[in-house]
C-alpha positions as CSV (number, residue, x, y, z in Angstrom):
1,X,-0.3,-0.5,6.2
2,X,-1.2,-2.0,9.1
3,X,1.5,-2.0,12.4
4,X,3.4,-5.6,12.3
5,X,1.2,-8.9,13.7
6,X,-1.8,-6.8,12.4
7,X,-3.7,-7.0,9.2
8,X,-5.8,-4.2,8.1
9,X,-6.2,-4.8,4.6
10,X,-9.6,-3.3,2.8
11,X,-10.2,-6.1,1.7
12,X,-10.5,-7.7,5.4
13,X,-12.6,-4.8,6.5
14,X,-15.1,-5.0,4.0
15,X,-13.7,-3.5,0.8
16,X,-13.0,-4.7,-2.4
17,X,-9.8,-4.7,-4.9
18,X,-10.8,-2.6,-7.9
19,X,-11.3,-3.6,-11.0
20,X,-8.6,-1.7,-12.6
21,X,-6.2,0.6,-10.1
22,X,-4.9,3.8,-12.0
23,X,-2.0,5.0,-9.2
24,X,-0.9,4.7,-5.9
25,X,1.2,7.5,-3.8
26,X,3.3,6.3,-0.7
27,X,4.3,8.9,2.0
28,X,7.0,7.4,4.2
29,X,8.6,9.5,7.1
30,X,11.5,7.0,6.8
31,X,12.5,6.0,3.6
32,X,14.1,2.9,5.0
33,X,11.1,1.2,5.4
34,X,10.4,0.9,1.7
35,X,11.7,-2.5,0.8
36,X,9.9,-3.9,3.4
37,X,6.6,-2.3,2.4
38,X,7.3,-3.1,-1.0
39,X,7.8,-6.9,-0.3
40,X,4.5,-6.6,1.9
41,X,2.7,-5.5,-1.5
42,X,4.0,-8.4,-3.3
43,X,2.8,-10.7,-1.0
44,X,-0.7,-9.0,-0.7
45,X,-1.0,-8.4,-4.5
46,X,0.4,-12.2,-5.1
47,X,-2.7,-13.7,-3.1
48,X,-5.3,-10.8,-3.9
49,X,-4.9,-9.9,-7.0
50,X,-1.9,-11.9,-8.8
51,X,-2.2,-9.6,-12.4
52,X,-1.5,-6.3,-10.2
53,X,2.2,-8.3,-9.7
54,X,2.5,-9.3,-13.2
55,X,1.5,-5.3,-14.5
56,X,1.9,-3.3,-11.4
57,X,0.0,0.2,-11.3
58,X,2.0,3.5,-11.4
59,X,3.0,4.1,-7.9
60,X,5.0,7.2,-6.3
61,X,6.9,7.4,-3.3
62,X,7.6,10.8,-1.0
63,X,9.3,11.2,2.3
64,X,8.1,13.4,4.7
65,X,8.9,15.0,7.9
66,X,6.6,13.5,9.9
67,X,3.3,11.8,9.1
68,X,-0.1,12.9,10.8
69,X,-0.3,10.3,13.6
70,X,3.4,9.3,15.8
71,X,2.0,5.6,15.1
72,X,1.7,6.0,11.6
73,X,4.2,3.8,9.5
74,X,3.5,5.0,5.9
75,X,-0.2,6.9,4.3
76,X,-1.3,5.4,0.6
77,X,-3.3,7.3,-1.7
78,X,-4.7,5.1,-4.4
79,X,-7.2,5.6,-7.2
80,X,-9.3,2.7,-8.7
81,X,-12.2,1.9,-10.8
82,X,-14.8,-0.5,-8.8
């Protein structure tokens, strides 16, 4: 997830939403931020890929100590079938 006022999304970069998505892990360093993330997927999902909001994929979350980078906000790990 991009910082706020930024958009990094795969798809914007040059990737592409898979054709099916098996699982998706999210490491948060504060678990407060969840809701917002999660409302952030929604709203991705709703204009990228609308069926992943009506069956959403298995998805995992695990808070951490500290994430890799300070200006990290959260890491996903997601497997999908192109």
């Amino acid at each position: 997830m991009a910082r706020p006022g930024t958009d990094r999304s795969g798809h914007e970069t040059g990737g592409q939403l898979p054709q099916e998505s098996g699982q998706n892990d999210h490491v948060l360093e504060k678990y407060e931020r969840l809701p917002g993330i999660s409302g952030y997927r929604k709203k991705y999902f709703t204009e990228h890929a609308p069926e992943l909001v009506k069956e959403p994929v298995a998805s995992t979350v695990v808070q951490v100590a500290s994430l890799p980078m300070e200006d990290f906000l959260i890491e996903i790990e997601a497997i999908g079938i192109l």
